[in-house]
Each structure stands twice: as structure tokens, then as C-alpha cells.
KOLTIDO-38875 format. One line per field, with one value per residue (C-alpha): residue in one letter; x, y, z. Coordinates in nm, 2 decimals, decimal comma, always signed. Example, Ala and Ser with C-alpha at 12.3 -4.5 7.8 and 13.67 -1.06 7.14 Angstrom:
type = [A	S]
xx = [+1,23	+1,37]
yy = [-0,45	-0,11]
zz = [+0,78	+0,71]
This chain:
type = [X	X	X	X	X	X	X	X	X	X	X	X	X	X	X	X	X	X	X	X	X	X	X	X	X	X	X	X	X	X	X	X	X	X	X	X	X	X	X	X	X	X	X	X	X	X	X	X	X	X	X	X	X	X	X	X	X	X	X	X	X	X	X	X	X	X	X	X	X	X	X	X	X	X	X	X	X	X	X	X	X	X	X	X	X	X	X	X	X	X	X	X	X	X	X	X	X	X	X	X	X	X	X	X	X	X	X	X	X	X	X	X	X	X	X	X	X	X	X	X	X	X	X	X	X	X	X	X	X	X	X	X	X	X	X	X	X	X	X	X	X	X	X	X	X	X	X	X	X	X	X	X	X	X	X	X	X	X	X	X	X	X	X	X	X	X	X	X	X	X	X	X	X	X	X	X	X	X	X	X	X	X	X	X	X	X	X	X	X	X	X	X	X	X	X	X	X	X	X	X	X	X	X	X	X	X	X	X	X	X	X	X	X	X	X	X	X	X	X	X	X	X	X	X	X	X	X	X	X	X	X	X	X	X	X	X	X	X	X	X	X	X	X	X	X	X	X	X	X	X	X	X	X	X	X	X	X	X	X	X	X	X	X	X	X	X	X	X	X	X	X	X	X	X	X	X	X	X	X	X	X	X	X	X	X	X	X	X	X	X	X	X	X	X	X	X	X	X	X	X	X	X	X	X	X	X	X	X	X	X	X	X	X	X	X	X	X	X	X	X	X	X	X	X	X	X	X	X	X	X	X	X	X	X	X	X	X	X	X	X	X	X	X	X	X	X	X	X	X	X	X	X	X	X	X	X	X	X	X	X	X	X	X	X	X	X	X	X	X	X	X	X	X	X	X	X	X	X	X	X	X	X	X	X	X	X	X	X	X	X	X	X]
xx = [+21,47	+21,43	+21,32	+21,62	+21,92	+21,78	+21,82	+22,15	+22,27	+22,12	+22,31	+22,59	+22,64	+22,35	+22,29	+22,66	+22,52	+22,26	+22,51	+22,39	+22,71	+22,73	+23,07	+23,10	+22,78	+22,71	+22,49	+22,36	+22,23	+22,11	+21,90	+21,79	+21,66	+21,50	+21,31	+21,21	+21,10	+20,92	+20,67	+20,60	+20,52	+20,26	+20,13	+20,04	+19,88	+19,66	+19,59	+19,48	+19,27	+19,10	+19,02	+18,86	+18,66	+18,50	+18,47	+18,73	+18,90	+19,28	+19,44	+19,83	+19,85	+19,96	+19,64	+19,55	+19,29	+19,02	+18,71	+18,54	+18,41	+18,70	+19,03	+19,24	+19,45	+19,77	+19,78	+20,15	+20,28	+20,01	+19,99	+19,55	+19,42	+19,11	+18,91	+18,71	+18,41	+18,32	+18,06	+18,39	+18,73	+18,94	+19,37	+19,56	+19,93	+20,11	+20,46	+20,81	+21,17	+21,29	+21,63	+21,89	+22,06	+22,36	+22,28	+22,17	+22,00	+22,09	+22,01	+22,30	+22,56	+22,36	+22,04	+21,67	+21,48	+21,37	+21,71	+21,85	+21,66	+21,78	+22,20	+22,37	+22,60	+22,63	+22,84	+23,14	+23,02	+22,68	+22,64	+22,28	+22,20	+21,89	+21,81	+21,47	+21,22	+21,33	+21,69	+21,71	+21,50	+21,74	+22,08	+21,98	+21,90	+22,23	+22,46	+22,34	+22,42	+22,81	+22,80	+22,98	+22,71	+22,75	+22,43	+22,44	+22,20	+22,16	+21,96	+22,15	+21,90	+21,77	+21,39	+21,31	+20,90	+21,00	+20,97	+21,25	+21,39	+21,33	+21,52	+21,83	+21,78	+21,76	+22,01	+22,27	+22,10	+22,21	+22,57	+22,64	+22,51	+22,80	+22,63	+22,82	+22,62	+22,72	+22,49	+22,46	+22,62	+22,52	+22,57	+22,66	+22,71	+22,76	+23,00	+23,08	+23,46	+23,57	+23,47	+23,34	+23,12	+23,34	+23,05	+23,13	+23,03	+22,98	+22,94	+22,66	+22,94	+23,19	+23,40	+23,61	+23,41	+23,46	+23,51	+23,36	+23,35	+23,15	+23,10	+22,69	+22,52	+22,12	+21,91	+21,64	+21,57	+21,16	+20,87	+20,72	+20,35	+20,37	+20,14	+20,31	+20,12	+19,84	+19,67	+19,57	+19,60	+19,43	+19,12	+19,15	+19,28	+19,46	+19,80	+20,02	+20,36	+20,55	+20,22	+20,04	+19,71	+19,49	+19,16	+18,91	+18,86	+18,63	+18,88	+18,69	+18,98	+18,87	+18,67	+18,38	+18,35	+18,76	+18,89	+19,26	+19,37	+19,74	+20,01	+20,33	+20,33	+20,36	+20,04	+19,85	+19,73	+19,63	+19,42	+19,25	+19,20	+19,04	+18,82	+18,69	+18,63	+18,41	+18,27	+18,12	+18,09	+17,83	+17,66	+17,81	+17,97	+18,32	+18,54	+18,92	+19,12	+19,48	+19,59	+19,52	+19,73	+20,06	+20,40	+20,66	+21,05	+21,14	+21,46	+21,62	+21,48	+21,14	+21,04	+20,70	+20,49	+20,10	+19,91	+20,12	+20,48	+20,54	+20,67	+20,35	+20,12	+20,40	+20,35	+20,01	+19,84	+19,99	+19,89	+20,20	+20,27	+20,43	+20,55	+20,47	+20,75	+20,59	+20,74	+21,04	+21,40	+21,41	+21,75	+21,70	+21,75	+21,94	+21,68	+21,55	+21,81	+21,76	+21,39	+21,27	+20,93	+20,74	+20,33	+20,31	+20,02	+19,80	+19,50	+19,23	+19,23	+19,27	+19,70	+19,93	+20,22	+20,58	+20,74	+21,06	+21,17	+21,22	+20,89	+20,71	+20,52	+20,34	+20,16	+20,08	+19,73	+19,61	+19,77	+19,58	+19,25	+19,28	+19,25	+19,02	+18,72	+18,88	+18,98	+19,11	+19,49	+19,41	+19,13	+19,43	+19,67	+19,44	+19,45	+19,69	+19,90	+20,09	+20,41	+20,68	+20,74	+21,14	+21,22	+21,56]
yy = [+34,88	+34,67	+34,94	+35,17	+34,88	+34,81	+35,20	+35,19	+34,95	+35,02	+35,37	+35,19	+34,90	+34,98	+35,36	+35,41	+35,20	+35,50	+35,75	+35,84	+35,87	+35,98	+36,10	+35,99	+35,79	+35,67	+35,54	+35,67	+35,41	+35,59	+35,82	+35,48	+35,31	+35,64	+35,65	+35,26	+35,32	+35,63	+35,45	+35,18	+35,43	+35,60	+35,29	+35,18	+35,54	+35,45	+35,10	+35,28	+35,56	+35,27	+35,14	+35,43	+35,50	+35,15	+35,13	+34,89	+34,88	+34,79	+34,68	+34,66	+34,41	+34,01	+33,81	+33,50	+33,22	+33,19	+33,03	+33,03	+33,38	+33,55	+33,66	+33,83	+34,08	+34,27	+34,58	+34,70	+34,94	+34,92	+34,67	+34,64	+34,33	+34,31	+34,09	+34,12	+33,88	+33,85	+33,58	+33,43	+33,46	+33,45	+33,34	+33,57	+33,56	+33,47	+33,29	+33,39	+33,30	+32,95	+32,85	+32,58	+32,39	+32,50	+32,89	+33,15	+33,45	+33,79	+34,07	+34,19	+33,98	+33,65	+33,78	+33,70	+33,82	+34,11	+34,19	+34,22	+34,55	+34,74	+34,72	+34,97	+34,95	+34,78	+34,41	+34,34	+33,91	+33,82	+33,49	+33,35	+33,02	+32,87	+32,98	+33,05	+33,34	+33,56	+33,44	+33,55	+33,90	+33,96	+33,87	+34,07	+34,41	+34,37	+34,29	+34,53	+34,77	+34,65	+34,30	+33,97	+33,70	+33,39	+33,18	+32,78	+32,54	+32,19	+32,10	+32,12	+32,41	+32,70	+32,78	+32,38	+32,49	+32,67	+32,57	+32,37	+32,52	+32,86	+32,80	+32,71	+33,00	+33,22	+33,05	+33,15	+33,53	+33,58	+33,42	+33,63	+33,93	+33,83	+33,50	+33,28	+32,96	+32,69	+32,42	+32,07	+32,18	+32,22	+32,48	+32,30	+32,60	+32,98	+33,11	+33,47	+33,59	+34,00	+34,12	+33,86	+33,53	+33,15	+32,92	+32,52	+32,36	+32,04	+31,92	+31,67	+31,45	+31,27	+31,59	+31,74	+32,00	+32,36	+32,70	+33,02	+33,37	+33,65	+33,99	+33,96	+33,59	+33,57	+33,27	+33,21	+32,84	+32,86	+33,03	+32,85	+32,91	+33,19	+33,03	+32,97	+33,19	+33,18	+32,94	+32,65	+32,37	+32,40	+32,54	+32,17	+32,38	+32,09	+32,15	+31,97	+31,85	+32,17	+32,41	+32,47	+32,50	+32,25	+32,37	+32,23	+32,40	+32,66	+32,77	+32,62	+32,45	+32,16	+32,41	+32,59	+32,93	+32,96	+32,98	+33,04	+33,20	+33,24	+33,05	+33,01	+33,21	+33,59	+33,79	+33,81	+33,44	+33,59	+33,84	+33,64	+33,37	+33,67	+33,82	+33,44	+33,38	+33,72	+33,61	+33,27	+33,43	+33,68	+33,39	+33,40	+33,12	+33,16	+32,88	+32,96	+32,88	+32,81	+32,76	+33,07	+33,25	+33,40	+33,35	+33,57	+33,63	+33,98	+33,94	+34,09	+33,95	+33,87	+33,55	+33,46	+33,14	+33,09	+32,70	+32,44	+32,36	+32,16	+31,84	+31,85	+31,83	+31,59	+31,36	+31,41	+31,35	+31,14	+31,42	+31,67	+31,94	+32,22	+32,57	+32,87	+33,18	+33,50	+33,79	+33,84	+33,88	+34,27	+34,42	+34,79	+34,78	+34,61	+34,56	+34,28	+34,08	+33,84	+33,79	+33,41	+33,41	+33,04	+32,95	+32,61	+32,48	+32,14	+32,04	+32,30	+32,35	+32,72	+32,74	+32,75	+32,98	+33,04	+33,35	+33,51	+33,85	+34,23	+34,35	+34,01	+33,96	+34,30	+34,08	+33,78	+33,91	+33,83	+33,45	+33,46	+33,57	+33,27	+33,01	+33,16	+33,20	+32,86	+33,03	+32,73	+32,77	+32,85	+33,12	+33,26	+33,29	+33,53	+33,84	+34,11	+34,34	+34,67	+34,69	+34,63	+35,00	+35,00	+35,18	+35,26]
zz = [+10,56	+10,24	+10,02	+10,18	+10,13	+9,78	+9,67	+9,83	+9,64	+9,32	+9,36	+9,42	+9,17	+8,90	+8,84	+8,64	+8,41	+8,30	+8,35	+8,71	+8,94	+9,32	+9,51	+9,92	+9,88	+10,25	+10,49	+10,80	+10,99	+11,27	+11,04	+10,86	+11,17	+11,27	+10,96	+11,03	+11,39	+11,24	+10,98	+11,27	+11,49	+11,23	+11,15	+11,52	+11,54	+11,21	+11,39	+11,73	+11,53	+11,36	+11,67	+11,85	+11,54	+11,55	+11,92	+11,99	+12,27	+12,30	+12,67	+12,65	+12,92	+12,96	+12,95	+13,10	+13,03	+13,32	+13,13	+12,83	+12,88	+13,10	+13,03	+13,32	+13,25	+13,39	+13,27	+13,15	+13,37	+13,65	+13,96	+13,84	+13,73	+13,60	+13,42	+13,10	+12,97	+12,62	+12,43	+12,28	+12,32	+12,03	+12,13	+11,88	+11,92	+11,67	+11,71	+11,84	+11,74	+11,81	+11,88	+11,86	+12,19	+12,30	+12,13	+12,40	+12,22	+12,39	+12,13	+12,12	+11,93	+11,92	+11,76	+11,69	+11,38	+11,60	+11,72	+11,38	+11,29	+11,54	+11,48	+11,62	+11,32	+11,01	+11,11	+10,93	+10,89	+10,98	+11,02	+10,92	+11,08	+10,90	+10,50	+10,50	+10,42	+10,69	+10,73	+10,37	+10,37	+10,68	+10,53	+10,20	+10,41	+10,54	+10,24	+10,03	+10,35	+10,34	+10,56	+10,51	+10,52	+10,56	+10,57	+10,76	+10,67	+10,80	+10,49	+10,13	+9,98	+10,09	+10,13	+10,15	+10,15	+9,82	+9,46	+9,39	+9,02	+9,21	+9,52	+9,32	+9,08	+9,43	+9,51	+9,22	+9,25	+9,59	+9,53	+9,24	+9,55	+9,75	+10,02	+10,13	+10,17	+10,40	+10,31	+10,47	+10,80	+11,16	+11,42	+11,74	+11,99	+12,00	+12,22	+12,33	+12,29	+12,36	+12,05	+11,83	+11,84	+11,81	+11,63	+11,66	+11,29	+11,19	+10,86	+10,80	+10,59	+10,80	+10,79	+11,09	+11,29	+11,16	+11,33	+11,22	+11,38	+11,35	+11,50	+11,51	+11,47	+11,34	+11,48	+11,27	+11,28	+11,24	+11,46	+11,78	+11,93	+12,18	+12,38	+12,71	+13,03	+12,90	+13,15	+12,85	+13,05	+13,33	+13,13	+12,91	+12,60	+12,37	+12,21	+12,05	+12,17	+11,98	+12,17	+11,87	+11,96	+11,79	+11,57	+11,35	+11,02	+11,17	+11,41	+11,77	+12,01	+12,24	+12,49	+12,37	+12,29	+12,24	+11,91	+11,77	+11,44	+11,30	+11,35	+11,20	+10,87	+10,88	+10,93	+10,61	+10,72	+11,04	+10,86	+10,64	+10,93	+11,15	+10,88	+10,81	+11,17	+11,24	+10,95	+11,10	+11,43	+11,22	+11,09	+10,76	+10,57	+10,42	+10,30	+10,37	+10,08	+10,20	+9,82	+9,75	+10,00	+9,84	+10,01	+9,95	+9,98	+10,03	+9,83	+9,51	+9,26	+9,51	+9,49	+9,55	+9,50	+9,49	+9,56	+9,50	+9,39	+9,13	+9,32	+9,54	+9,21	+9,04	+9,41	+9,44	+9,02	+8,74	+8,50	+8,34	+8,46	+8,28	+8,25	+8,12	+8,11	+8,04	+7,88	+7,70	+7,87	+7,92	+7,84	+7,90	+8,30	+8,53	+8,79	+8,49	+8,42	+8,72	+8,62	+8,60	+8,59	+8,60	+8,60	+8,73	+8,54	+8,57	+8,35	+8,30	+8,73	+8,82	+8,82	+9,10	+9,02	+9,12	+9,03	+9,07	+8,95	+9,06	+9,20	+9,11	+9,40	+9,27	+9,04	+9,28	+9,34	+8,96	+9,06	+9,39	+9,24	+9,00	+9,24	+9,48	+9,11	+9,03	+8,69	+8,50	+8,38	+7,97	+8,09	+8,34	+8,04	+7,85	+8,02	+7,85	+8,03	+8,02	+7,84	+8,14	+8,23	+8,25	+7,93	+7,81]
């Protein structure tokens, strides 16, 4: 749905400016979310064809814990258990929404990250509670589709794991996009009413409480371990008190033979977690370089951020740090004129880099590669590139 919304409103708000004009222009959103269920459907089918051509087997069932070697599983669908036995066991399954006290999600008007792909029509005012990577991805998809937004964050900035110069020019980007941001402020409860949700605001200030309605309400407040059936406990499998699992650097828990990868962050931690774990389980060393795994904000302009940010190296060294804007300020398209890029740079250690511009995250591999050859910072500065291919 990103790449969809951001043609839309390109055609919209951008194209006159080359002379490109449309009559009616519309959106079907049935047709839209067809096209979305689609490509996940062909992409499951590529997943299961790579499966049977490696000899993998895939169960859709609910599993359970029952020793080191044994996992029992209902099968979806079917009253058979069964149980299947393996050298190791390796615990797979990634997080799930949380949610706030006093807020009852129901997919329908009150709405998790997963329930806000699937509208059965585009909301008049969406309300965003939380202003992080997905609250943001989310919001955009649905502005650029005709919403109200409204985002409400406790803290006063968005994306607080971000860059901070980059989160305020994010910031101003998606305000001049039509956000409202309600920043400092906490959602005390979610009630349903007819046609519309009555939220209960409180300002973190002394300030009166505030009341805000909406037609659909997002809660995306962070991701929890989705850990809980499993069977853990009784098989001495330690967890924190939020339920994350806890691992040593190679991935073992507390019981032998069970080891844990994911967490958190979206999946391309997973993968690289999983391929480093076969890996060791092959006996093959492989050091896991966290530092040099991108994150990324699905925006417009993306925003996307490689190692460090520059008030973890300013915290953690007494050396300067400093930056480094590459490329001149294109003028020939208006897909450019938001682009702020920024290298943060420290000594001669291999770079970590925050960048923000349309398409940027394109480029992050180059940035990634950097820090996982520990190419110092003057060696990744010397590369040339293509001219920028947006011509007039």
C-alpha cells in the first residue's frame, strides 16, 4: 500500500508541475486492498515452493514446548496432536501489538497495526496514538489516501530511537503533508460512541484533560514477545518480566538445546539472526554485527539510519563528531526537494549514517557494507556514483 498511496498522491499534488493532469482521479480501495492481499498471497506461494524444494516441512498449527527435543503441536483446522522431535528447537515468533490501559483493541474502529490494512474505507480522522516507525508508515499510507491524522505522543518527538536533527526534519516533512501532532500528551481511555470513537487526553503539562474523536483509532504503542502458550515455564525457559526470552550472544536460552532469534524489530533482524544461528549450528562461526543492521521509516521522504546516532557517539567518546551532506539540492523534481541527507562520521572508524530523502533507504546497503568491512569513514567517502537520475 505504500508504493500505491505515494503514486496517488504524486498524481495528485506533484504531476501538474510537469504538465501531467488527470480528470475524476479516484481511489478504489477495494481494488487496492485486493491488489495488497494478492502480492501476499504470491509471496506465501514463493515461501511454500521454497520449502518443498528444500525439503522443509511447514505445520500450520499452535505449538507447545514439551522438552528440549519435543514440540507438540495442534494442527489448525484438525482435532490431531502430534508431536515432532528435532536435535534443537529453535522459538521463532516474533512480537505482537501492545496496548495501553483503559484501550480495548477490536479491529474494527480501535485498531492494531494489522487492523489498519484492511479498512473497509478510507477514515475521515485517524487518530495515531504513539509516533513511531510504524505509527508513522501507517498514518502516511492513509493521508496521502484522503484521512485526517492526528498522531498523540506522550513523549515531545517523534521516533525517540531516531537521530535527533532527522526526527525534527521528519517532523516538519510530515506537517507540511497535512499531520497533526499532538506531542507531550497522553491517551487515558478509548471509548465507543454510534459512529465514532470519544478519546480522554491528558496533557503531560498541568493542562485540563482534552477530548478528541475519531471515526477509526490506531494503537501502536511498541511490540511485545508473543511468547505466552508456549509452555516456557514449566520447561525452566527464563524470561524477563516484559516475556522476552533471555539469550546469550549465540542465541542458547537457559535450557539446552533451545535457542530464540527475533524480537522486537521487524524481520530483517530475524533473518539475519536465523542465517547466523544455522550457521553456528553448522559449525561455522559468524559474528552478528547489530551496528550494521539498517532501520528504516517507510515515509516520504524515507528515512533511514545505519550504527549509531550521533548523541550515542557524542555520550559514549569525547572525539567530534561531524557531518557530511552529499550531493547538491536537486531542483528539477519535486520528489527531491525534501531530501536531507546526513553521514554521521567519527575518527577514521567505519561511519554510522543517518539519511533522509526520497528513496534513500535504496542506498543504505553501501552504509551497511561499511561497517560490517569496517571501512573507515575517509575510505567510505570515496566511492563515486551515478548522476541522480531525476532529470528535467
Amino acid at each position: 500500500m505504500l508504493e500505491p498511496s505515494e503514486r496517488y498522491a504524486a498524481a495528485q499534488h506533484q504531476f501538474g508541475e510537469h504538465g501531467i493532469l488527470f480528470k475524476e482521479l479516484s481511489v478504489d480501495l477495494r481494488r487496492l486492498l485486493g491488489h495488497k492481499e494478492s502480492v501476499v498471497d504470491d509471496l506465501g506461494k514463493g515461501i511454500d515452493y521454497l520449502f518443498k524444494k528444500n525439503g522443509v516441512t511447514r505445520l500450520v498449527c499452535r505449538g507447545r514446548l514439551i522438552d528440549p527435543q519435543t514440540v507438540e503441536v495442534a494442527l489448525s483446522g484438525r482435532a490431531e496432536v502430534r508431536r515432532v522431535q528435532g536435535r534443537c528447537i529453535v522459538i521463532a515468533t516474533g512480537p505482537h501489538s501492545a496496548s495501553l490501559p483503559g484501550i480495548q483493541v477490536d479491529e474494527r474502529r480501535i485498531i492494531s497495526s494489522t487492523g489498519a490494512l484492511s479498512f473497509d474505507r478510507v477514515p475521515d480522522h485517524l487518530v495515531v496514538i504513539g509516533a513511531g516507525y510504524i505509527d508513522l508508515v501507517l498514518g502516511s499510507v492513509w493521508r496521502r489516501l484522503g484521512a485526517e491524522v492526528t498522531v498523540v505522543e506522550y513523549l515531545d518527538r517523534i521516533t525517540p530511537d531516531m537521530d535527533g536533527e532527522l526526527a525534527a526534519q521528519l517532523h516538519k516533512a510530515l506537517q507540511r503533508k497535512g499531520f497533526k501532532f499532538r506531542l507531550g500528551q497522553k491517551v487515558l481511555a478509548a471509548r465507543l460512541e454510534q459512529d465514532h470513537v470519544a478519546l480522554e487526553i491528558e496533557p503531560a503539562a498541568d493542562d485540563p484533560r482534552e477530548a478528541l474523536t475519531a471515526d477509526r483509532v490506531l494503537v501502536a504503542v511498541g511490540r511485545r514477545p508473543h511468547t505466552e502458550g508456549l509452555g516456557l515455564d514449566a520447561r525452566g525457559v527464563r524470561a524477563d518480566p516484559n516475556g522476552q526470552i533471555l539469550v546469550d550472544k549465540g542465541f542458547r536460552t537457559s535450557v539446552e538445546g533451545v535457542y530464540v532469534i527475533g524480537g522486537a524489530m521487524l524481520a530483517h533482524k530475524a533473518s539475519e539472526e536465523g542465517i547466523a544461528l544455522l550457521e553456528q549450528l553448522a559449525g561455522q562461526h559468524r559474528h552478528l554485527n547489530y551496528n550494521a543492521i539498517p532501520a528504516v521509516i517507510y515515509t516520504w521522504p524515507e528515512v533511514g539510519s545505519v550504527g549509531q546516532t550521533e548523541e550515542m557517539l557524542k555520550e559514549a567518546t569525547t572525539r567530534r563528531c561531524w557531518r557530511w551532506s552529499f550531493g547538491r539540492r536537486p531542483k528539477t523534481s519535486p520528489w527531491l526537494v525534501m531530501r536531507i541527507p546526513r553521514c554521521r562520521r567519527r575518527s577514521r572508524r567505519p561511519p554510522s549514517q543517518s539519511r533522509a530523502a526520497p528513496c534513500m533507504c535504496d542506498n543504505l546497503g553501501e552504509a551497511r557494507a561499511c561497517r560490517r568491512i569496517e571501512r573507515t569513514s575517509s575510505a567510505s567517502a570515496a566511492p563515486s556514483h551515478c548522476v541522480w537520475p531525476w532529470c528535467p
